[in-house]
N, C-alpha and C positions, 0 to 999 in steps of 0.2 A: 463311341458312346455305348453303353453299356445298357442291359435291360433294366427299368428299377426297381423291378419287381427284387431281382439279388440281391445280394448284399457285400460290398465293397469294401475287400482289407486292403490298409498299406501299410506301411513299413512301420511308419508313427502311429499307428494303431495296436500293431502288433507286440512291438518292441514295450506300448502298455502293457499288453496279456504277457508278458515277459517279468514286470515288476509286479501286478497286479491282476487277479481274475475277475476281485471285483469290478473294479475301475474298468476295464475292457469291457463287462459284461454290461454293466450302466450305460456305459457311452453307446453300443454299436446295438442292443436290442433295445434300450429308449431312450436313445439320444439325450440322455445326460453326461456333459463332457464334464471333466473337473475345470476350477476355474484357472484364468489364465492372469498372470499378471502382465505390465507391459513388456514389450518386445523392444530392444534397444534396439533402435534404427540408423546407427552409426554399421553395423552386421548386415541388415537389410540394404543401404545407398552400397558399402562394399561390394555385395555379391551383386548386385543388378549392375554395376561397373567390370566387373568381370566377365560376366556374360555378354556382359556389350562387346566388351574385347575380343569375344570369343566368337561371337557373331562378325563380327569384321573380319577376320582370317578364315569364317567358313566360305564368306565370300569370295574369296581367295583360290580355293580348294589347298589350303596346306593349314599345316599346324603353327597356333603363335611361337614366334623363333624357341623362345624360353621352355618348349617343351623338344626342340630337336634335338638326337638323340638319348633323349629320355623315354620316348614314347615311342614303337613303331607304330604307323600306319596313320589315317588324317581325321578328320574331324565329319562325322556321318553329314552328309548331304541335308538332310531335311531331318530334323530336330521336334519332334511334335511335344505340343503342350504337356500332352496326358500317356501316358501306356497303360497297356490293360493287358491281364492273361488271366484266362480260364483256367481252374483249378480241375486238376483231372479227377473225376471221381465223384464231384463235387456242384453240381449243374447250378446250381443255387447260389453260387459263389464265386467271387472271380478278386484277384490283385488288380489294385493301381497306383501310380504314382508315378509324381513331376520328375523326371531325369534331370540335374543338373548340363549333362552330357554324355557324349556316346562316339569311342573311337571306333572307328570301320577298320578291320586289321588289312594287313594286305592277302590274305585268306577270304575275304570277305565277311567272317565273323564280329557281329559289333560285341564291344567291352565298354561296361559302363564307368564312368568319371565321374564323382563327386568332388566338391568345390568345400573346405572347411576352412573360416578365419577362426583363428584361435589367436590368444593373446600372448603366447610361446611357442617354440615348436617342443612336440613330444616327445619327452625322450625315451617311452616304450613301445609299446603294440600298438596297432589303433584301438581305440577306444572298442567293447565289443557291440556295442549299439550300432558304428559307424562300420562294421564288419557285417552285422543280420542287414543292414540296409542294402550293404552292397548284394548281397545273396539274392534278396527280394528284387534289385533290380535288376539282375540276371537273369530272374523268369521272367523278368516284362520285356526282356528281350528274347524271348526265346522264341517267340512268332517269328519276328525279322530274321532269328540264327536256323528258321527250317524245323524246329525242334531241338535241335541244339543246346544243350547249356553251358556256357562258361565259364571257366574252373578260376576264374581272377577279375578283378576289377581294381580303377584304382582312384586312390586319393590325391588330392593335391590339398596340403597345408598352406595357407597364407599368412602371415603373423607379420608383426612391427619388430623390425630387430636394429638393437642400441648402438651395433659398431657403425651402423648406416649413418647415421643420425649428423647432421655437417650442425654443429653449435652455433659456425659463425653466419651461418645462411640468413639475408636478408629479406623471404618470403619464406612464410610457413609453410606451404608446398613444398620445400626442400630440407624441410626440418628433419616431416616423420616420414620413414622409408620402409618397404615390406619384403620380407624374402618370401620365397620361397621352398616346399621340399616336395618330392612326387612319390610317394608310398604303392610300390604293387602290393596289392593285398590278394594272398589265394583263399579261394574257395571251397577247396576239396580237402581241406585237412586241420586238423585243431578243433577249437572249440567254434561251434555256429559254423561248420562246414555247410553244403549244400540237403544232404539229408536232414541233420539236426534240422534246419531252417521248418525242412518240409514238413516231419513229426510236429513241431511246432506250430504250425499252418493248421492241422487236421486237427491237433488239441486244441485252438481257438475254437475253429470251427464244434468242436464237440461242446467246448463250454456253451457256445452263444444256444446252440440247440437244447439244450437241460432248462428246466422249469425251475430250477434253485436258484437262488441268486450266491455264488461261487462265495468262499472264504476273500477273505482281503489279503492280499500282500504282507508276507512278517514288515518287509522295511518300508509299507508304502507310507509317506508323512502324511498323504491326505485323509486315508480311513485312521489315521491314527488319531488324528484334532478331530475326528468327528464322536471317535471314540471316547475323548478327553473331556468333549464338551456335548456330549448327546444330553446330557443332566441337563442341561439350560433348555433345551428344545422340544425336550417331553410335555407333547400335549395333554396327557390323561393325567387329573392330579394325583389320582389313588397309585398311577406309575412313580409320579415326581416324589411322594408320599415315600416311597418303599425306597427310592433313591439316596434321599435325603436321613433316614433311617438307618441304612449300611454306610453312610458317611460320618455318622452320628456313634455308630459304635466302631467303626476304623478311627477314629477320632479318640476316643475313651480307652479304647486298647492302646494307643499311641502315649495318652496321658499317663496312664499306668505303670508305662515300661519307663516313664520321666524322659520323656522325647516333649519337647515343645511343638502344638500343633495347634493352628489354625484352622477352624473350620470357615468356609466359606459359603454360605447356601443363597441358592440363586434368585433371583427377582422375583416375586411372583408377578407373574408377564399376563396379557390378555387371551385367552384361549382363541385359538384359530382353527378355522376346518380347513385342511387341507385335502383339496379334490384327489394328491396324487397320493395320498397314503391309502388313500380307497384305492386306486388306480394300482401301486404295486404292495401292497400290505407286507414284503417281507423287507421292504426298502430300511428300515430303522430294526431289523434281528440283527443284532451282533454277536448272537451267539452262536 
C-alpha cells in the first residue's frame, strides 16, 4: 500500500498522457476521468476463466500444458493483487498496476504475462499500447528482480478461430472454440523500448507538475466533441453572443462562394453557476 499523500501512475493512465496531455492532465490533478461507455462482459467472464485456469496449475507448481515448450520456467508462486514501484528521482511518485501474471524464469528473474482476447489473431506487431504496458510492468517487477529490469515480456492472444468450429455439434459448448498464440515481446529495442518508456514517465510527471492546463491531443475524439460543441455550453451570453456572430458570417461567406449552408444556433438554455469553473477557470480555454 502506497503513501496517499503520491500520486499513482499505471499504464492506463499513461498510455492517456501518450494520446492526450490534456485528458492526463484532468484525470490525475482533478480527478476528472473522461467518460466511459459500457464494457462488454462476454472479455470480462473470458479473462476471469482464464485466470481461474491459471490459478489451478499455480497450485500445481507447473505451467498450464498449452504453454509447455513455449515458455521457459513456471508460474510465480504468489501472485499479489496490486504491484507498486517507486520512481527513482521522483519521491512523490510511484507506478502501479494489476499483473495479469508473472513467469519465475529458471534464473530466478520474474517476466511479466499479459492475457489479450481479441476477436482474430494479429497479423503484425503487437499493438504499441500493449508493448508501453508490458515495459511498465517490468518496473513493477523490478523490486522482486533486486533491481533488475527485464529486457522481454510476453503476450498470450486468445481469439475464436472458425476451422475449430464442429457445425454438426449438438451443445453450443462445442460449437465456439479458442486458439491460441504466445507473442515474446522485447523490451530493449524498437519503438517504447525500456528508456523511451522512462522519458515518457518523467514527461507525465513534468506535465502534471505545471500550472497550465496542457494542449489536447491533435487525434484525441474526446477534446475534439468538446471543441465541436463548447458553443452549446457557454454560460456567459455576451461569450454565446460573439459565438453565434463568427457562425453568422462563416455562414455568409459560405453563401457567397454558392455553397449551401445551414446555420444552426443553439437553444438558449437556463444559465447555470457552475462551482468548478471558479474552481479551475482555465478548464473551457481552448486556445
Amino acid at each position: 500500500m502506497q503513501n496517499k499523500d503520491k500520486t499513482g501512475l499505471s499504464a492506463h493512465s499513461l498510455n492517456i498522457f501518450r494520446e492526450c496531455e490534456r485528458c492526463f492532465y484532468l484525470q490525475i490533478k482533478y480527478k476528472i476521468s473522461r467518460p466511459r461507455g459500457p464494457i462488454p462482459s462476454i472479455a470480462t467472464g473470458i479473462d476471469s476463466l482464464i485466470k481461474d485456469y491459471f490459478e489451478y496449475f499455480r497450485r500445481k507448481d507447473k505451467l498450464p500444458p498449452f504453454l509447455e515448450g513455449k515458455i521457459k520456467g513456471k508460474l510465480i508462486t504468489n501472485l499479489k493483487k496490486t504491484y507498486y514501484y517507486d520512481i527513482e528521482n521522483y519521491n512523490n511518485y510511484y507506478l502501479w498496476g494489476h499483473l495479469d501474471e508473472v513467469i519465475e524464469l529458471p534464473d530466478g528473474l520474474f517476466i511479466p504475462l499479459d492475457h489479450k482476447t481479441r476477436a482474430s489473431l494479429p497479423s503484425d506487431e503487437p499493438h504499441e499500447a500493449y508493448k508501453f504496458q508490458l515495459g511498465i510492468y517490468s518496473l513493477l517487477l523490478k523490486k522482486e528482480n533486486k533491481g533488475q529490469e527485464v529486457n522481454y515480456g510476453y503476450l498470450i492472444y486468445y481469439y475464436p478461430e472458425k476451422k475449430l468450429i464442429d457445425y454438426e455439434a449438438e451443445e453450443i459448448k462445442n460449437i465456439i472454440n479458442f486458439n491460441f498464440e504466445v507473442k515474446k515481446v522485447k523490451l530493449d529495442e524498437g519503438k517504447f523500448n525500456l528508456d523511451e518508456i522512462k522519458e515518457t514517465i518523467i514527461k507525465a510527471i513534468e506535465c502534471i507538475e505545471t500550472n497550465k492546463i496542457p494542449s489536447s491531443g491533435q487525434n484525441c475524439e474526446f477534446c475534439q466533441w468538446i471543441e465541436n460543441t463548447k458553443i452549446y455550453y457557454i454560460e456567459s451570453s455576451e461569450e454565446r453572443k460573439q459565438e453565434i456572430d463568427l457562425l453568422k458570417d462563416s455562414n455568409e461567406k459560405k453563401q457567397n462562394s454558392e455553397e449551401e449552408t445551414t446555420l444552426v444556433l443553439p437553444e438558449e438554455g437556463k444559465k447555470k453557476k457552475e462551482k468548478k469553473e471558479e474552481k479551475y477557470p482555465d478548464l473551457f480555454n481552448f486556445s
